[in-house]
DOKOLSE-406526 format. One line per 2 residues: for each residue z, x, y of C-alpha. Coordinates in steps of 0.05 Angstrom, whole numbers, plus 5000, padded with zeros to 4 digits. Layout:
# residues N
Z,X,Y  ...
***
This chain:
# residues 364
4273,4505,5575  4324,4545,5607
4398,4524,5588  4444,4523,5642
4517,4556,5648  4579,4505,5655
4616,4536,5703  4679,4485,5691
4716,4495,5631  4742,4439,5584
4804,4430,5586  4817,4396,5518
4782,4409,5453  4785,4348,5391
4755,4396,5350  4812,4414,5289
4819,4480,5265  4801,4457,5197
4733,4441,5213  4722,4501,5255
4727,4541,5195  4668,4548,5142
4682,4516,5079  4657,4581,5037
4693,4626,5089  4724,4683,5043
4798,4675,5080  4804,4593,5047
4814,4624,4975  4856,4682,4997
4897,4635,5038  4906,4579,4976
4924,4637,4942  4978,4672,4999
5010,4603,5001  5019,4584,4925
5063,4656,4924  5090,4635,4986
5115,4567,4957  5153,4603,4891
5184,4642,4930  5220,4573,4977
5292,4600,4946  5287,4662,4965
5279,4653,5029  5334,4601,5039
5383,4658,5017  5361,4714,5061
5372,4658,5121  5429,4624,5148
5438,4551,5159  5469,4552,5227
5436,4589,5293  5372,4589,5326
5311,4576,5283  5272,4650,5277
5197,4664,5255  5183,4623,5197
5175,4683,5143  5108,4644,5110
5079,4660,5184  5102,4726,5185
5071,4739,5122  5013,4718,5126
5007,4751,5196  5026,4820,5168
4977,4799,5117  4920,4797,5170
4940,4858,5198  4925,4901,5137
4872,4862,5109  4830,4876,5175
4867,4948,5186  4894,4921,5253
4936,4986,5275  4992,4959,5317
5042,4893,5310  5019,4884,5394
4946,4886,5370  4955,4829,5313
4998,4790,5361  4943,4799,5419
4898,4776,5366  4932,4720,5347
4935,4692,5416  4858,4672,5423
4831,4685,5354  4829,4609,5324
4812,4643,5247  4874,4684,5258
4911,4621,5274  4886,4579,5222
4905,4628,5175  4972,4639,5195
4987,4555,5206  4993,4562,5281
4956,4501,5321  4914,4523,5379
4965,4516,5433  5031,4546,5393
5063,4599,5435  5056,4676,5409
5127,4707,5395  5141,4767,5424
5127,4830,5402  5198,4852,5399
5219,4796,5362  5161,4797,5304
5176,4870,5289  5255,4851,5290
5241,4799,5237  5195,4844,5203
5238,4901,5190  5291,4853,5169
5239,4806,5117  5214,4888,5091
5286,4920,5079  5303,4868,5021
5273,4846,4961  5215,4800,4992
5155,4856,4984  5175,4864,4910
5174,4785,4895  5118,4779,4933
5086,4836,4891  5110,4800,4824
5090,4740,4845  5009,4759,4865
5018,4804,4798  5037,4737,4762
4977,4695,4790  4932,4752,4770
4964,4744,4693  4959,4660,4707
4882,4667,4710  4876,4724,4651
4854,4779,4697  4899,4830,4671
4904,4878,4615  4967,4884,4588
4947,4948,4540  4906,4993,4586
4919,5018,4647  4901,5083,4700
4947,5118,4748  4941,5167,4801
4972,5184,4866  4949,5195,4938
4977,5228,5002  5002,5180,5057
5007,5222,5122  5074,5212,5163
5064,5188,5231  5103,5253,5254
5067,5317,5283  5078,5383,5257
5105,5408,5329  5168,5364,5307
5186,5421,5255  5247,5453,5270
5282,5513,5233  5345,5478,5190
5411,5486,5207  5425,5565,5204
5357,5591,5213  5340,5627,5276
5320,5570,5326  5241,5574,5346
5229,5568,5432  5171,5523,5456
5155,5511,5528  5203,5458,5536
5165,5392,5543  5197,5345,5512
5133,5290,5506  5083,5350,5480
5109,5424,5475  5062,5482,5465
5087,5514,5400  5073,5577,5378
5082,5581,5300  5041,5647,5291
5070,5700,5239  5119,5636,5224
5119,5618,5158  5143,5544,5146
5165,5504,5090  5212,5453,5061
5263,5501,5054  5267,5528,5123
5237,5462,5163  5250,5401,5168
5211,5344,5220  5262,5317,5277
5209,5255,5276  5207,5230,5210
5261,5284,5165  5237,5258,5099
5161,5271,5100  5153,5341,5079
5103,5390,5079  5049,5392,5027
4977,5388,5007  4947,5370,4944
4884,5418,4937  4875,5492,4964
4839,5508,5027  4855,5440,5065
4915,5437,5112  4986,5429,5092
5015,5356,5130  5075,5319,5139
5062,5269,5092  5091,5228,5024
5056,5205,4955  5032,5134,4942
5031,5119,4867  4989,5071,4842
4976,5050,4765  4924,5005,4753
4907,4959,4701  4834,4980,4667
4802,4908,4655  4792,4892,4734
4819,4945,4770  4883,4905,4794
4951,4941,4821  4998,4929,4770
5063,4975,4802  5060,5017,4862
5109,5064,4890  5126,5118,4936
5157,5188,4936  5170,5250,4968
5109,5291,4968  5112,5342,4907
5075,5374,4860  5117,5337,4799
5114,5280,4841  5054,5236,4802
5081,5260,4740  5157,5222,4751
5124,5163,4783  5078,5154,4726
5137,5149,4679  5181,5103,4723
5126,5048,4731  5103,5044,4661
5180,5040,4639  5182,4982,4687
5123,4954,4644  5154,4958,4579
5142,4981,4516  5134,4918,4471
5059,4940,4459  5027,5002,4454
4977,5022,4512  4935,5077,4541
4937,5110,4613  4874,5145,4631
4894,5198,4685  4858,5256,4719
4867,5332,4704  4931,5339,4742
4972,5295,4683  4946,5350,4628
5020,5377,4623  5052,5374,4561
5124,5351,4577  5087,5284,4613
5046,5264,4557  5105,5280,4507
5146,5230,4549  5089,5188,4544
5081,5186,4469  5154,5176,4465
5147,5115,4502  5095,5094,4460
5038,5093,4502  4972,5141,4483
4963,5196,4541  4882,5185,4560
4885,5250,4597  4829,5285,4623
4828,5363,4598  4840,5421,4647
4820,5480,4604  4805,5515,4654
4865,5520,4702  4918,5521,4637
4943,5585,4609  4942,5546,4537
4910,5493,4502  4904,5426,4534
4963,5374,4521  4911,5332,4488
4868,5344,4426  4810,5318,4383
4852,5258,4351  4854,5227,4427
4792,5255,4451  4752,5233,4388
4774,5161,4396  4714,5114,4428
4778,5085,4479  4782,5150,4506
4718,5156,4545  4728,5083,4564
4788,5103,4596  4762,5162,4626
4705,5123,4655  4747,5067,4682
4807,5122,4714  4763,5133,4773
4768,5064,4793  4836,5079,4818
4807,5117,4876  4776,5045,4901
4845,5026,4913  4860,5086,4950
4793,5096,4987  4799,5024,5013
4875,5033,5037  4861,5087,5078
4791,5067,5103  4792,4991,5115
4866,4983,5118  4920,5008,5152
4950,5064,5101  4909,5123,5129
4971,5141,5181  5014,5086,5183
5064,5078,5253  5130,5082,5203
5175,5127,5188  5220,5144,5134
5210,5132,5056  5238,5053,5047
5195,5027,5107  5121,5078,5080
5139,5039,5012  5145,4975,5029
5080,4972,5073  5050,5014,5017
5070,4960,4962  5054,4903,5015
4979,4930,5023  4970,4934,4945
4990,4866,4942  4935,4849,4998
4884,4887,4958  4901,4848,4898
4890,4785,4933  4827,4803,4947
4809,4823,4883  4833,4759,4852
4795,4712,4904  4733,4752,4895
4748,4758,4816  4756,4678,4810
4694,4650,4858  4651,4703,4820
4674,4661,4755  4677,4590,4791
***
């Protein structure tokens, strides 16, 4: 038989959120986890807020929405907010009830930029790290790193010549000028972005194009493929190499470990550094674009660890691949180093979240 439409709405709904959402629905564990981080880290936000004025976004909410927003690679803080309005998961998820008013736009990415210029990303990135350790789903001896572009969200018609070079004429639109760079050559020395002056020009391979863009640094710990320090940089050739060193000095060195890397760490001031630091460089050798011998020989590459290591390196590029693809590090809409780095820390911590939820119901 036919069903029938209802042309009349209801007007009320006794339905609770709770029960809307499906008890083996893969948000409840990430959520139990979100807000076990979010409850160590009460004192923290009692001191970035003051006792006296009008009451702003709760920061758990704003979290967890931001959290949202690069889990499902929403692109825009109007898009997650739009979202938010008539998507009961989103809600649920967040700890709005069905008939809670949506703040305004303005307002969210006020608080936002405020809650991402302090310390609250890196807590929050100790604290998922720390929950990860809790459950014994870190190594604390082997680890991976690599780095990957992040493109600026600044065109390359924003390049202008630096203060003393000879001033380059466009048509004069200001929202989209036709630019003629032809028998121009640009670089980091002559050119710098009006848009975003910190990105810089670079690629990391020959014959693909050169971008504004900076360097995500990742470095991964080898039993699960968890994000144990992430960072970002200017966009340089020695750029991996210094970030490499700086997060596995913030590790420690009160055991000795291994970092598997690809062919662009075979330099033999970085795995001296490493050595120094007492942690075995598990390098892969690039013979072939070296005028000498490779920084690493047969006592490394004879060791059974070392093709472990090798093997388990690529799984770095996971991270990466699903950053860019599923999430919302592709192009993000900032600008400037602090603001790439916190979003780029932020979404490592979302990826780790994920990890661990799927880690632990695989195990439960």
């Amino acid at each position: 038989m036919r069903g029938k439409q209802q042309p009349q709405t209801e007007m009320f709904s006794y339905i609770p959120l709770e029960k809307r959402i499906r008890e083996d629905h893969p948000l409840r564990s990430m959520r139990k986890i979100v807000d076990d981080v979010l409850e160590s880290m009460n004192k923290d936000f009692d001191a970035m807020y003051s006792y006296t004025g009008r009451p702003s976004i709760p920061p758990e909410m704003l979290i967890k929405t931001l959290f949202l927003q690069v889990l499902y690679g929403i692109r825009s803080e109007f898009q997650v907010l739009e979202q938010l309005n008539y998507n009961l998961l989103y809600r649920w998820f967040v700890g709005l009830s069905p008939d809670d008013k949506i703040w305004d736009e303005t307002v969210f990415t006020k608080n936002r930029d405020r809650l991402f210029s302090g310390y609250i990303v890196e807590r929050f990135f100790d604290e998922v790290i720390k929950k990860a350790e809790d459950s014994d789903l870190m190594s604390s001896d082997h680890f991976s790193v690599d780095g990957t572009l992040v493109e600026s969200w600044a065109s390359l018609k924003s390049l202008k010549k630096k203060e003393g070079e000879e001033e380059r004429k466009d048509d004069g639109d200001p929202g989209n000028p036709s630019v003629d760079f032809k028998g121009e050559k640009r670089s980091n020395k002559t050119h710098e972005s009006t848009t975003d002056p910190e990105a810089k020009i670079y690629t990391k391979s020959k014959g693909t194009a050169a971008k504004l863009c900076y360097m995500g640094h990742a470095l991964m710990e080898n039993r699960n493929g968890l994000v144990a320090r992430a960072t970002v940089t200017e966009a340089g050739y020695y750029g991996e190499h210094d970030a490499a060193i700086e997060m596995i000095d913030d590790l420690g060195t009160r055991n000795r470990k291994t970092l598997g890397a690809d062919k662009h760490y075979d330099n033999d001031e970085f795995c001296k550094k490493l050595r120094e630091r007492n942690v075995t460089p598990h390098v892969a050798i690039n013979i072939h674009s070296r005028k000498h011998n490779s920084a690493i020989d047969g006592r490394t590459t004879n060791q059974p660890g070392y093709a472990v290591s090798i093997r388990k390196r690529k799984r770095i590029e996971e991270i990466f691949g699903w950053m860019k693809q599923y999430s919302i590090m592709r192009r993000p809409h900032f600008r400037g180093r602090k603001r790439i780095e916190s979003v780029f820390c932020f979404s490592a911590c979302v990826y780790n979240v994920l990890r661990i939820s799927n880690l632990t119901s695989s195990m439960a």
